[in-house]
VEXDREN-2710 file (C-alpha; in Angstrom, 1 decimal):
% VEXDREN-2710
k/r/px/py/pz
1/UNK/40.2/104.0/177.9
2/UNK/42.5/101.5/176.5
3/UNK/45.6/102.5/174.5
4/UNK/46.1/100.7/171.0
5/UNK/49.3/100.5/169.0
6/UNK/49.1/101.6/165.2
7/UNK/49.5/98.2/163.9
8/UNK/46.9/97.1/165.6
9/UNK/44.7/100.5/164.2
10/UNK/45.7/99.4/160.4
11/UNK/44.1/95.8/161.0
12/UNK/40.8/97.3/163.1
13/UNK/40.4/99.4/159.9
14/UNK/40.4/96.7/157.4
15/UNK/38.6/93.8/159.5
16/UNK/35.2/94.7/158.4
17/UNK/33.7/95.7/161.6
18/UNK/32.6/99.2/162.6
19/UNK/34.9/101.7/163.8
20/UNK/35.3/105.3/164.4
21/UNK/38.7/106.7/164.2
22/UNK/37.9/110.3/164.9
23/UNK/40.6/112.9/164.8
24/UNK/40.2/115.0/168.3
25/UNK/43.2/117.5/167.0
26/UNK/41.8/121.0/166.0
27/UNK/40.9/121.7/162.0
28/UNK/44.3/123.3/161.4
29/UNK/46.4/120.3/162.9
30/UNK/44.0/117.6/161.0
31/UNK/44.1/119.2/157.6
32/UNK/47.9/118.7/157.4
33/UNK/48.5/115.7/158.3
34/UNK/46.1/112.7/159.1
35/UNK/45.1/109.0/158.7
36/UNK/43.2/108.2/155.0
37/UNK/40.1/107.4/156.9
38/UNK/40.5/109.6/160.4
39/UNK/37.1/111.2/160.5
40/UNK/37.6/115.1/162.1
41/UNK/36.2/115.7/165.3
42/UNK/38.1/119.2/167.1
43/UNK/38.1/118.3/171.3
44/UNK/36.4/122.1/171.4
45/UNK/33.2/120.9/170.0
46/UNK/33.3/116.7/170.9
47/UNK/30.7/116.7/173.0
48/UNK/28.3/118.7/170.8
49/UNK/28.8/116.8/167.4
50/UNK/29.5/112.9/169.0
51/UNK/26.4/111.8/169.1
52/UNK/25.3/112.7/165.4
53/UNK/28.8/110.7/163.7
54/UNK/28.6/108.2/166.5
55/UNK/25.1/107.5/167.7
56/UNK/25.9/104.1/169.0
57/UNK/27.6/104.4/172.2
58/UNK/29.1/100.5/171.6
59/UNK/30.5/101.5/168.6
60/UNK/34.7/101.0/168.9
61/UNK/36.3/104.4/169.0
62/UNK/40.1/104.7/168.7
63/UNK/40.4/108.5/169.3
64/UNK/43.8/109.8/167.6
65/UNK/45.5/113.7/168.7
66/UNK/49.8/114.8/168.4
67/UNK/50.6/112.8/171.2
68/UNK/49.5/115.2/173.6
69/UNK/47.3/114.4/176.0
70/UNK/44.2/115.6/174.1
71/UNK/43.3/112.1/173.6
72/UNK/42.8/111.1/177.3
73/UNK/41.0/114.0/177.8
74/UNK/38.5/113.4/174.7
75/UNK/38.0/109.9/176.0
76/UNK/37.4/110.6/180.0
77/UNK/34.7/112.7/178.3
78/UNK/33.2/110.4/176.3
79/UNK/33.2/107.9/178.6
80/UNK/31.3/110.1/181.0
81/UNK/28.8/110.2/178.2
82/UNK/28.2/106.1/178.5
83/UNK/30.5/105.0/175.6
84/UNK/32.5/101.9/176.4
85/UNK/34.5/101.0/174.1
86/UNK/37.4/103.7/173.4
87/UNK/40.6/103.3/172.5
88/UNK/43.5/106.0/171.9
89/UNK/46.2/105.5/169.7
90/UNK/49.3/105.3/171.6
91/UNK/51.9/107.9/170.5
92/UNK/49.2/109.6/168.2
93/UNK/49.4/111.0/164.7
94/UNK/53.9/110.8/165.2
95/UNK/53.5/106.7/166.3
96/UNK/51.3/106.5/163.0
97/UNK/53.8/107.7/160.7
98/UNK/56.7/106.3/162.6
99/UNK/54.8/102.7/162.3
100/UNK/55.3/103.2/158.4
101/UNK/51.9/104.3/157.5
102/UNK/50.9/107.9/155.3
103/UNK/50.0/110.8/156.6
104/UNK/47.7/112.8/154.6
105/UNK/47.2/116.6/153.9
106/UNK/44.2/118.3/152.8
107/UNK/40.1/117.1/153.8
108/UNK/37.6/114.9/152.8
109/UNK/40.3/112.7/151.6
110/UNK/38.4/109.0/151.2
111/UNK/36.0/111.4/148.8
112/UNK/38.5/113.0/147.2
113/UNK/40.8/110.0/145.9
114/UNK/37.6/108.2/145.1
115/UNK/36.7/110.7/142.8
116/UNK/40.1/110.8/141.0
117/UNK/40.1/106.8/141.1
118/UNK/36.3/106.9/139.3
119/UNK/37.9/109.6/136.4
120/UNK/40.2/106.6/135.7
121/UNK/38.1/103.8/135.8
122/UNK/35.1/105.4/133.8
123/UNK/37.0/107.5/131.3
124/UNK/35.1/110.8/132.2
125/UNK/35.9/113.0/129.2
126/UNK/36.8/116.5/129.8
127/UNK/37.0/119.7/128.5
128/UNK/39.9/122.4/129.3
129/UNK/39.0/125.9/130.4
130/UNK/40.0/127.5/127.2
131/UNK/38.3/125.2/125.1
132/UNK/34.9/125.8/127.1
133/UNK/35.5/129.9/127.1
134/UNK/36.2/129.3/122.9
135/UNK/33.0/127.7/122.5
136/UNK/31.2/129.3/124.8
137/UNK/32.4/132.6/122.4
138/UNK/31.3/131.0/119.4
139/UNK/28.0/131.0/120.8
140/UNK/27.8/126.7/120.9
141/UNK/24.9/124.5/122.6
142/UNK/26.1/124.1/125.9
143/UNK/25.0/124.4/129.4
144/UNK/27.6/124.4/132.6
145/UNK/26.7/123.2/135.6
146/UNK/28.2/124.4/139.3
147/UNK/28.0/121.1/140.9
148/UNK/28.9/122.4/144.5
149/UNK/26.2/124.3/146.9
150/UNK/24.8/127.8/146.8
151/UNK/27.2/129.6/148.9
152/UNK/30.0/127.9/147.0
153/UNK/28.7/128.5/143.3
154/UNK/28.3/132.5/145.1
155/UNK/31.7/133.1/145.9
156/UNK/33.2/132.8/142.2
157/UNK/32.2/130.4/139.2
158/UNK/32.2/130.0/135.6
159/UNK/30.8/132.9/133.5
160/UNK/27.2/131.7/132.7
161/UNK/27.2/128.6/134.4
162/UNK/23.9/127.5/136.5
163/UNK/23.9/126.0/139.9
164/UNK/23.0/122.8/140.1
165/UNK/24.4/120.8/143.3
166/UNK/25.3/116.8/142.3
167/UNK/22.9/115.6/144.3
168/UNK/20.3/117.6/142.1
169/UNK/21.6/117.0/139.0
170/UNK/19.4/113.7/138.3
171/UNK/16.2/115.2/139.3
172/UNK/16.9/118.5/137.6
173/UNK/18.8/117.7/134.2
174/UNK/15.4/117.8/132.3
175/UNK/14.7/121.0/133.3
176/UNK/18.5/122.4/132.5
177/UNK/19.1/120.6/129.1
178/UNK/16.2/119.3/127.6
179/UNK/17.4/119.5/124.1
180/UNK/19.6/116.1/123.8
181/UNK/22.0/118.2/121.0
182/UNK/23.3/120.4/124.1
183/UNK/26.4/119.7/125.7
184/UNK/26.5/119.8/129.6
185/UNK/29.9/120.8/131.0
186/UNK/29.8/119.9/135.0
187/UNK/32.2/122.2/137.0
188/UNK/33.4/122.5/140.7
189/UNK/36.5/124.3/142.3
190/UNK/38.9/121.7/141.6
191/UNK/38.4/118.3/140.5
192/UNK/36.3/115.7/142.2
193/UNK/32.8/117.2/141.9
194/UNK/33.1/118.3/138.1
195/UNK/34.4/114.3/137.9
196/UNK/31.7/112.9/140.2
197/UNK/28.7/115.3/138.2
198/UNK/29.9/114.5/134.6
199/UNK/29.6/110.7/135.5
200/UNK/26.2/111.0/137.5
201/UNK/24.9/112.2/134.5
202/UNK/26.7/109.4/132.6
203/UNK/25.2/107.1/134.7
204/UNK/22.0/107.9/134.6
205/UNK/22.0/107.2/130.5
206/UNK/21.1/111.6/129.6
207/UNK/21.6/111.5/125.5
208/UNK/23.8/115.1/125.7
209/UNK/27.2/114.8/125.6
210/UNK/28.7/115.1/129.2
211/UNK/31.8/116.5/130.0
212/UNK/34.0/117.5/132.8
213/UNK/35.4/120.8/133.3
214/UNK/39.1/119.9/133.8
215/UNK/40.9/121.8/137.2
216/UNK/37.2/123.8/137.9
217/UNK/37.2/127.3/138.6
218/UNK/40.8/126.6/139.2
219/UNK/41.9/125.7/136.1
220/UNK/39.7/128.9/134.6
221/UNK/42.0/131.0/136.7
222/UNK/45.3/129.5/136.2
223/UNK/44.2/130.1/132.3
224/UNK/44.0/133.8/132.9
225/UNK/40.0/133.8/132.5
226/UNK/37.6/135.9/134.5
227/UNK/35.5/134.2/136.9
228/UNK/32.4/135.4/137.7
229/UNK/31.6/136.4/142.2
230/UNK/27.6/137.1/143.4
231/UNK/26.2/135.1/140.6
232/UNK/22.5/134.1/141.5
233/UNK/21.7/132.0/138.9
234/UNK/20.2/128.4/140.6
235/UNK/19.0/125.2/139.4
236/UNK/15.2/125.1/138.4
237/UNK/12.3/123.4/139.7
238/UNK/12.6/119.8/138.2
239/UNK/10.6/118.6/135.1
240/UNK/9.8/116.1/132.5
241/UNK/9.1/112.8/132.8
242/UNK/9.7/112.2/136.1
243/UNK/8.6/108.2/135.6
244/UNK/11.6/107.6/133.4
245/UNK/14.1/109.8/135.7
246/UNK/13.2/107.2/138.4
247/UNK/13.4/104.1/136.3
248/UNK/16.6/105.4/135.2
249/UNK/18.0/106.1/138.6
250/UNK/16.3/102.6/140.1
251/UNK/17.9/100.4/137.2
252/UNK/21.7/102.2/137.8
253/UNK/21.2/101.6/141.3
254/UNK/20.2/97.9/140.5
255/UNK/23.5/97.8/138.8
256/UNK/25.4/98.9/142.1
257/UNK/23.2/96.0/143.8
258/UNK/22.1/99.3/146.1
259/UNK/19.5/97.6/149.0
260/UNK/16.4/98.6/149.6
261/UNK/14.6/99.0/153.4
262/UNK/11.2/99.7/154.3
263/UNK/9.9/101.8/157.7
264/UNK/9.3/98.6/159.8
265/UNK/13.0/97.4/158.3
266/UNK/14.6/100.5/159.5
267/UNK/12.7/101.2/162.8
268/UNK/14.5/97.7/163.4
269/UNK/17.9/98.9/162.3
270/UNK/17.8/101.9/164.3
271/UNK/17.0/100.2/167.5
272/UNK/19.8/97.3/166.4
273/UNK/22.4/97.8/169.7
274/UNK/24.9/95.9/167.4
275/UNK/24.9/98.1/164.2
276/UNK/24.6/102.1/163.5
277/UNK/22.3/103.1/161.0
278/UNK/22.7/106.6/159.7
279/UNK/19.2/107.8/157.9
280/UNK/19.9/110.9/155.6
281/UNK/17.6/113.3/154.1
282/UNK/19.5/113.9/150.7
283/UNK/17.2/116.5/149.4
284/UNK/18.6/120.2/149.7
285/UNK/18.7/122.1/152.6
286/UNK/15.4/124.2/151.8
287/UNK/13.5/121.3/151.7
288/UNK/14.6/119.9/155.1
289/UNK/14.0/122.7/156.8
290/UNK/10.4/122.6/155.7
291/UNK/10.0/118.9/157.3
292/UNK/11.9/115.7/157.3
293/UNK/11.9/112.4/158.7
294/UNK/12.3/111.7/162.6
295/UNK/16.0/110.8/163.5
296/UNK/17.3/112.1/159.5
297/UNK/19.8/114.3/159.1
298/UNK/20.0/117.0/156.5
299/UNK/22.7/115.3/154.1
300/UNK/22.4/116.8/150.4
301/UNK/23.1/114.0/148.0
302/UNK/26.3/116.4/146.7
303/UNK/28.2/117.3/149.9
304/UNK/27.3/113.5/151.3
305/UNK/29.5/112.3/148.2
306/UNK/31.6/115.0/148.5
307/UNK/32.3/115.2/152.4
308/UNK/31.2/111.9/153.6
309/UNK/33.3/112.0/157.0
310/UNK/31.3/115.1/157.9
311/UNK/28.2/113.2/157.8
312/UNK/29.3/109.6/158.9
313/UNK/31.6/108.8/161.7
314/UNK/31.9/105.2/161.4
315/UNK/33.1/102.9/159.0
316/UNK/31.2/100.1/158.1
317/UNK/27.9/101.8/159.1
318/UNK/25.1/101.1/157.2
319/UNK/22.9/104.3/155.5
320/UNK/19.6/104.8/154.5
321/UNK/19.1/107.5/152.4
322/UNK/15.7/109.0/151.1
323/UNK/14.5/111.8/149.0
324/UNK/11.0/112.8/147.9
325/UNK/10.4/111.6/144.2
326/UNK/13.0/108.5/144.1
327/UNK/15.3/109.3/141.3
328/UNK/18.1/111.7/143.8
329/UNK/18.2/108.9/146.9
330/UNK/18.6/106.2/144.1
331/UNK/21.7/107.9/142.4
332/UNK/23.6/108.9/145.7
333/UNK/23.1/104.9/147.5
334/UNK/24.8/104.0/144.1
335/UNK/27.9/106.2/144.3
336/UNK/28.0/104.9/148.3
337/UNK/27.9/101.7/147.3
338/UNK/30.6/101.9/145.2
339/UNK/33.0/104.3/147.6
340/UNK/32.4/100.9/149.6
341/UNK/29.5/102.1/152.0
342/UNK/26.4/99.2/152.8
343/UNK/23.9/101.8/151.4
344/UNK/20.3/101.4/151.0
345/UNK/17.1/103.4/149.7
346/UNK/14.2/103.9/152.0
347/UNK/11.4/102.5/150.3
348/UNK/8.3/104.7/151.2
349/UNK/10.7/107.9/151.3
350/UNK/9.2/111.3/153.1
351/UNK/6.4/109.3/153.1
352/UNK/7.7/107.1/155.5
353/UNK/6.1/106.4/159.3
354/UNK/8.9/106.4/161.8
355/UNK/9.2/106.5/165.3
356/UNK/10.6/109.4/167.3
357/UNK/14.4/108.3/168.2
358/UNK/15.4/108.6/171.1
359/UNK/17.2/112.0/172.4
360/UNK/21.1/112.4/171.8
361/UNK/22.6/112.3/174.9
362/UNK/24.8/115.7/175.8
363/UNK/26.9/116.1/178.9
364/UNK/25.8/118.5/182.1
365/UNK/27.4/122.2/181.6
366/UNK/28.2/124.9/183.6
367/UNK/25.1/128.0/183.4
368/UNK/26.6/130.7/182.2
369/UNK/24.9/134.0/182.5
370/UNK/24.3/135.9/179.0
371/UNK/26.0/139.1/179.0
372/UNK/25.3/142.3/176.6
373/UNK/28.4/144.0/174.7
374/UNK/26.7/147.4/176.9
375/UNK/27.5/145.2/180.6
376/UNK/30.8/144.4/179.0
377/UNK/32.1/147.7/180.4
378/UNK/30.9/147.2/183.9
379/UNK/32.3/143.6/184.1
380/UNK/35.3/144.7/183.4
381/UNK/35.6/147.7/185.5
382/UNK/34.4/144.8/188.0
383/UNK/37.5/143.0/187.8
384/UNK/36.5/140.9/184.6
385/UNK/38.8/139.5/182.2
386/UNK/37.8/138.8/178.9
387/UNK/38.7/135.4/177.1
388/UNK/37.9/134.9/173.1
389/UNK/37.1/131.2/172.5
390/UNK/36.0/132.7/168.5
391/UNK/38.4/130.8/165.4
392/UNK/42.1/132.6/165.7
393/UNK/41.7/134.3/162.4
394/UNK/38.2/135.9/163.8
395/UNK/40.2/137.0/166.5
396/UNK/43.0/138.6/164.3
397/UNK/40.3/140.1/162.4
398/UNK/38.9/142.0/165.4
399/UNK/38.5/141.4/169.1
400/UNK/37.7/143.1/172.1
401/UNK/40.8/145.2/173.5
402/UNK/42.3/143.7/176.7
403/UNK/40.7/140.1/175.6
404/UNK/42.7/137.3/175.1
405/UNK/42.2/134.5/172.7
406/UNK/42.5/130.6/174.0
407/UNK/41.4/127.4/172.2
408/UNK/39.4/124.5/174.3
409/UNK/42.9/122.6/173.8
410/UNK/44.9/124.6/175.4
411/UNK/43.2/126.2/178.4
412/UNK/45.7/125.4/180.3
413/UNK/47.4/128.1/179.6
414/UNK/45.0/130.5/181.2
415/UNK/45.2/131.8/184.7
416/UNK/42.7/132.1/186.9
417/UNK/41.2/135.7/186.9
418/UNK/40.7/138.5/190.1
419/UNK/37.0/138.8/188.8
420/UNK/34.2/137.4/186.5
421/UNK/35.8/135.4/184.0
422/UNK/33.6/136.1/180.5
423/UNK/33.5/133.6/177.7
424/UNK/33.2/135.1/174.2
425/UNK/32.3/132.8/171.1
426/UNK/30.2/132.3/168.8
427/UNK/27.5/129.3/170.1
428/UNK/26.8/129.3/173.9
429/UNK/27.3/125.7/174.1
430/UNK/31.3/125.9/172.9
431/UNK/31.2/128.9/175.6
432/UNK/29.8/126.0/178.3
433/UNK/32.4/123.1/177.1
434/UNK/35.4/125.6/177.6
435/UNK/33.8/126.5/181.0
436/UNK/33.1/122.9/181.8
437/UNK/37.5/122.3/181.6
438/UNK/38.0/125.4/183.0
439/UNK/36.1/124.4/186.1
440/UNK/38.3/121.3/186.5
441/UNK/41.2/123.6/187.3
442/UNK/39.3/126.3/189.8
443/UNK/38.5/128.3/187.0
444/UNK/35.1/129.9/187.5
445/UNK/33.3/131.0/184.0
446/UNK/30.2/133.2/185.0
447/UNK/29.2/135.1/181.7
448/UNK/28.9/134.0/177.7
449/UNK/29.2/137.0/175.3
450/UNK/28.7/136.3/171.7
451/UNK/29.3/139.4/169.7
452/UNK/31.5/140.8/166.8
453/UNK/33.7/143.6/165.8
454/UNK/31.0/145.5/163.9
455/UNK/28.0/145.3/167.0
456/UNK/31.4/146.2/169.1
457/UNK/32.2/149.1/167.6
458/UNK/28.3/150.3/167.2
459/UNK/28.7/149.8/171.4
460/UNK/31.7/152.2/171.6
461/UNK/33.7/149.7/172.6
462/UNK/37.4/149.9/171.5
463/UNK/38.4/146.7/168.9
464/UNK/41.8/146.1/167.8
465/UNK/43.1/143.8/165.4
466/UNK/46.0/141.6/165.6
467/UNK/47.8/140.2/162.0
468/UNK/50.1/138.5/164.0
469/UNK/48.5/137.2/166.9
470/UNK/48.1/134.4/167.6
471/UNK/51.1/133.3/166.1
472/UNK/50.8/131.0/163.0
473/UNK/52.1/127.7/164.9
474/UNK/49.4/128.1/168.0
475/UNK/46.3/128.6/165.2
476/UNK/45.7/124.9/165.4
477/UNK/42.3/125.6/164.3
478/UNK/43.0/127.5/160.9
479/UNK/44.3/125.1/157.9
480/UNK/46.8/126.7/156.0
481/UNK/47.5/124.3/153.5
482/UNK/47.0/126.7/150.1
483/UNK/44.3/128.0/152.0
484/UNK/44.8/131.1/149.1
485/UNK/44.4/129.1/146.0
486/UNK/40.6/130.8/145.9
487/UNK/42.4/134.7/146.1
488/UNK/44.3/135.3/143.5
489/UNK/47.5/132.9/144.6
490/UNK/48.3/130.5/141.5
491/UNK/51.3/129.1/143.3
492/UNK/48.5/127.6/145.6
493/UNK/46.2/126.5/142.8
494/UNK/48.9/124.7/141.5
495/UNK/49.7/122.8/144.7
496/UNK/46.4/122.3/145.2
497/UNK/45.4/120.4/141.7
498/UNK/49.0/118.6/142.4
499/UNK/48.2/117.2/145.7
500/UNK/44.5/116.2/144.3
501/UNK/45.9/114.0/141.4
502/UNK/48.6/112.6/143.5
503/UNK/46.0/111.2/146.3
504/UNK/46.0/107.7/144.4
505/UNK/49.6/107.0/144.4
506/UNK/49.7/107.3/147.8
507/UNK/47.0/105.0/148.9
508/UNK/47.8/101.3/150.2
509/UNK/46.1/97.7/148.9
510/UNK/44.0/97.9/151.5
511/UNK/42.6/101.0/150.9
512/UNK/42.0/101.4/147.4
513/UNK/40.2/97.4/147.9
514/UNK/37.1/99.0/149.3
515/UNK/36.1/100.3/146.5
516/UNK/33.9/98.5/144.8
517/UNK/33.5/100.7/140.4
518/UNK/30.8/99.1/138.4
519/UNK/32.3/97.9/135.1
520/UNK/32.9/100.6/133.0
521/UNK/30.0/101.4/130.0
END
């Protein structure tokens, strides 16, 4: 591992060639404060999620934590693992601000700002929330659109508003407005997926008028409306003329000069030991499920827009992207192209012939021996203490009485035990990694329990919640930046929509220069 000053960070970011700045800090400690494009990646999961943001173990990783020690730990591991060329930023996030450079708040930030940056350039018309409740009372032609996923659109939306994901909206619009006279009103929780919809649409030429719904759900509450929670109303199965849809979606993604690549062109790329190639299945989930390419990962054409540093951990990676019918792939390599991403269209689509790739490499962990909530008892009576590895607001929620909650971070902190030492979480392998550091220290691990308050309780076994515990300041995993602003806080709303429409401002030369906005009309 080699240490690298933040000067010398800002010009690696900028110079064209790959790089993975991935943020090894814990949600919490990410989401309030972070580089524009560090890409999050929690040290309590690294080892499990590396090799699908950074398949190419050449690829230049600066790794980036509070100055800590966190860093050095993420990169012995990784360097185990056969990567050779990490870096860690000397100081951490403190050196990066001290070096003059912004910190931001909040998530999916390089998405977020683009979206507010395409509302300027593009003049996406809008429509307030009580204008859209009046004419949706008056009984007008209109259709809105949930732009965001399923479990999303569930938790609250717009009275009478469909489910329609962005990455759908292209293949599906036929089928949800097929009478030109209605208006289509796109709507997310805040901001950038009503603004990123509304323009798709825009985009793709649809004769309806096509508007954003200004502030989302957000804005509907803040102006005292109801919102509606458990709706089940999703997008339909796609129809008319599919032949236009894709001429459409080929000739706007001819105007973003988006690339195409065949399967013998990307069997090449993906072998390339110079270059990472990311190959995403932009269809929805459902349909991935039910079979997909070899080496693709499930990346709905929405949430890739939306949340692109949960799909892609390197800048300056090239993507191929491919759908089923060739009008949803199309649309989505056009918005990449633009955010400033080399993004191409897989030519044959499913129907593509690929190779297998080769397995993803993952490090050896300890066994660990399953244990039942009923053998919980007996361990314990055995001399067994009882450590909860689950999120800190789980364990507040509910957790085992006598069990104590640690984070991979900070296992230091745990003393060895007289007895059996058993893991609790929620995936085995987080249970191994924690046991993996605790081994380094003569800690021996010998059970994984994954369980929850309710199959606890069903056991007889006492639960007991704690508000309060762990105290606000060591939940580095929980983000409490307006974390409310969904539960009836407007303060939070508020501060939300503020920090959202202030992203531009704070953004440098360099950064907002990546983009690359068609020319508006």
């Amino acid at each position: 591992m080699r240490p690298v000053d933040a000067p010398t960070l800002k010009e690696w970011l900028h110079d064209g060639a790959e790089i993975a700045l991935l943020d090894v800090r814990e949600h919490g400690q990410f989401g309030e404060a972070h580089p524009f494009y560090a890409v999050p990646l929690p040290y309590s999961r690294l080892e499990l999620e590396i090799g699908r943001l950074v398949p190419r173990r050449a690829t230049r990783i600066v790794l980036l934590d509070e100055g800590d020690g966190i860093a050095l730990r993420a990169a012995a591991r990784l360097e185990a693992m056969g990567y050779a060329a990490v870096h860690a930023l000397d100081g951490g996030a403190t050196a990066w601000k001290a070096a003059g450079y912004e910190l931001f708040a909040g998530v999916n930030l390089p998405s977020k700002s683009f979206g507010e940056m395409a509302e300027h350039v593009y003049g996406t018309p809008h429509i307030t929330a009580p204008e859209l409740a009046e004419r949706q009372a008056r009984g007008d032609k209109l259709v809105v659109l949930d732009g965001r996923p399923v479990d999303e659109y569930r938790k609250m939306t717009i009275p009478g508003s469909i489910c329609c994901p962005n990455g759908e909206l292209a293949l599906r619009i036929a089928a949800l407005a097929p009478d030109p006279e209605t208006t289509i009103v796109v709507n997310c929780a805040g901001r950038t997926r009503s603004i990123i919809g509304a323009q798709t649409l825009r985009h793709l030429g649809v004769p309806n008028p096509v508007l954003a719904l200004e502030n989302g759900t957000q804005g509907w509450f803040l102006a005292d409306l109801p919102l509606d929670h458990g709706a089940n109303r999703l997008y339909p199965a796609p129809a008319g003329d599919m032949a236009q849809a894709r001429s459409r979606a080929e000739a706007h993604a001819a105007r973003a000069e988006v690339g195409w690549a065949d399967a013998r062109t990307l069997t090449a790329w993906m072998g390339d030991p110079t270059r990472s190639t990311f190959l995403c299945d932009v269809r929805t989930p459902e349909e991935f499920a039910a079979g997909s390419l070899p080496g693709a990962q499930s990346a709905p054409g929405g949430q890739l827009l939306q949340a692109t540093d949960q799909y892609v951990g390197v800048r300056g990676a090239r993507l191929v992207l491919f759908d089923s019918e060739g009008v949803r792939a199309p649309m989505v390599a056009a918005w990449l192209r633009q955010m400033g991403w080399d993004a191409f269209v897989l030519t044959e689509g499913l129907a593509a012939s690929l190779p297998l790739p080769s397995p993803t490499a993952r490090p050896a962990l300890p066994s660990l021996a399953p244990a039942t909530a009923a053998e919980l008892p007996g361990l314990v009576a055995a001399g067994a203490a009882l450590l909860d590895l689950r999120s800190s607001m789980a364990y507040r929620a509910g957790h085992l009485a006598g069990a104590r909650w640690a984070i991979r971070p900070r296992l230091d902190g745990v003393s060895a035990p007289s007895g059996a030492l058993v893991l609790i979480a929620a995936e085995g392998d987080l249970a191994r990694l924690a046991a993996l550091d605790l081994a380094e220290r003569g800690i021996v691990a010998t059970h994984w329990h994954r369980g929850d308050p309710a199959s606890w309780r069903a056991a007889g076994l006492a639960v007991e919640a704690t508000p309060q515990d762990p105290r606000d300041a060591d939940c580095i995993d929980f983000l409490f930046f307006v974390h409310d602003r969904h539960d009836g806080n407007k303060a939070a709303a508020r501060q939300y929509l503020a920090w959202e429409m202030g992203l531009i401002e704070k953004l440098d030369r360099a950064e907002r220069a990546a983009w690359r906005f068609l020319p508006p009309g």
